[in-house]
BAFI-171627 format. One line per field, with one value per residue (C-alpha): residue in one letter; residue number from 0; chain; z, y, x. Coordinates in nm, 3 decimals, decimal comma. Each point is the difference from the previous one (the first is absolute). Layout:
roke a/...
tikol NUM/...
bapa A/...
pz Z/...
py Y/...
px X/...
This chain:
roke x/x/x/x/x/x/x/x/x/x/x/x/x/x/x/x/x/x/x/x/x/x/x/x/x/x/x/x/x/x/x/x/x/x/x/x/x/x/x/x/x/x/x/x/x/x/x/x/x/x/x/x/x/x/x/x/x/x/x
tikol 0/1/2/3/4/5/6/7/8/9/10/11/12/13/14/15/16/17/18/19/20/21/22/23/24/25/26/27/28/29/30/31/32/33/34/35/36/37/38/39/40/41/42/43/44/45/46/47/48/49/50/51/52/53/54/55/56/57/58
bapa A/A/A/A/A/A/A/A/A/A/A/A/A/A/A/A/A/A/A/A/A/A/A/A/A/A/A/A/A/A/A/A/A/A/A/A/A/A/A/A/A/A/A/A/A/A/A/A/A/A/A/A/A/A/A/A/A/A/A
pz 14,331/0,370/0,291/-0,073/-0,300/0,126/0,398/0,039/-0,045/0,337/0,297/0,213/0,262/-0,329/-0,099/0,313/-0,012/-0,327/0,104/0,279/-0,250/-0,217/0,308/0,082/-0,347/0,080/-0,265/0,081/-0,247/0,144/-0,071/-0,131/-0,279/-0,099/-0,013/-0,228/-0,210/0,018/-0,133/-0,292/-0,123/0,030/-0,219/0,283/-0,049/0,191/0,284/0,014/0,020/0,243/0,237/-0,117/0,120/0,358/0,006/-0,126/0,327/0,162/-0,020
py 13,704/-0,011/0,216/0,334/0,008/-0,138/0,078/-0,121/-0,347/-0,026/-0,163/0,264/0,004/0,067/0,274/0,212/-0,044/0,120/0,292/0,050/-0,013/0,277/0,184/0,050/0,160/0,231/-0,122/0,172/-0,193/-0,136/-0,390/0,059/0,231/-0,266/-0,252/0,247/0,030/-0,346/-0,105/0,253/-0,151/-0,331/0,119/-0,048/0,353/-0,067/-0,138/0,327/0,185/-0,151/0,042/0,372/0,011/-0,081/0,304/0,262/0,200/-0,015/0,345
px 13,672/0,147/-0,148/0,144/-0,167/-0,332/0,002/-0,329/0,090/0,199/-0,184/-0,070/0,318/0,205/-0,179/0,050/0,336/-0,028/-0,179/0,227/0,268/-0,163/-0,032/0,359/0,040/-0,260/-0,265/-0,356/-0,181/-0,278/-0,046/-0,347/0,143/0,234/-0,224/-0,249/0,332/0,059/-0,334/-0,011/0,308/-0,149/-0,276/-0,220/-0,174/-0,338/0,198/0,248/-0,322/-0,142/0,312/0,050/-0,364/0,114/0,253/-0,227/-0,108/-0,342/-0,145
């Protein structure tokens, strides 16, 4: 799989300018939702939880 498949495996300079990329085309999806959606489809449910736990609002 390369990187646009699996962002997270790009040291981190390459993933801004991925971001920054995404950006331009006026993507609003935050990175933490596609790295929940990235996990689930690695089968990593309890992981994808975890980080949907971190978006859920504090009150």
């Amino acid at each position: 799989m390369d990187h646009c498949t699996q962002p997270w495996s790009l040291p981190p300079e390459g993933f801004r300018r991925l971001l920054e990329l995404c950006w331009q085309h006026e993507c609003d999806l935050d990175p933490m939702i596609l790295r929940a959606r990235l996990l689930r489809h690695q089968g990593n449910r309890l992981q994808a939880a975890s980080v949907e736990q971190e978006l859920l609002p504090l009150f």
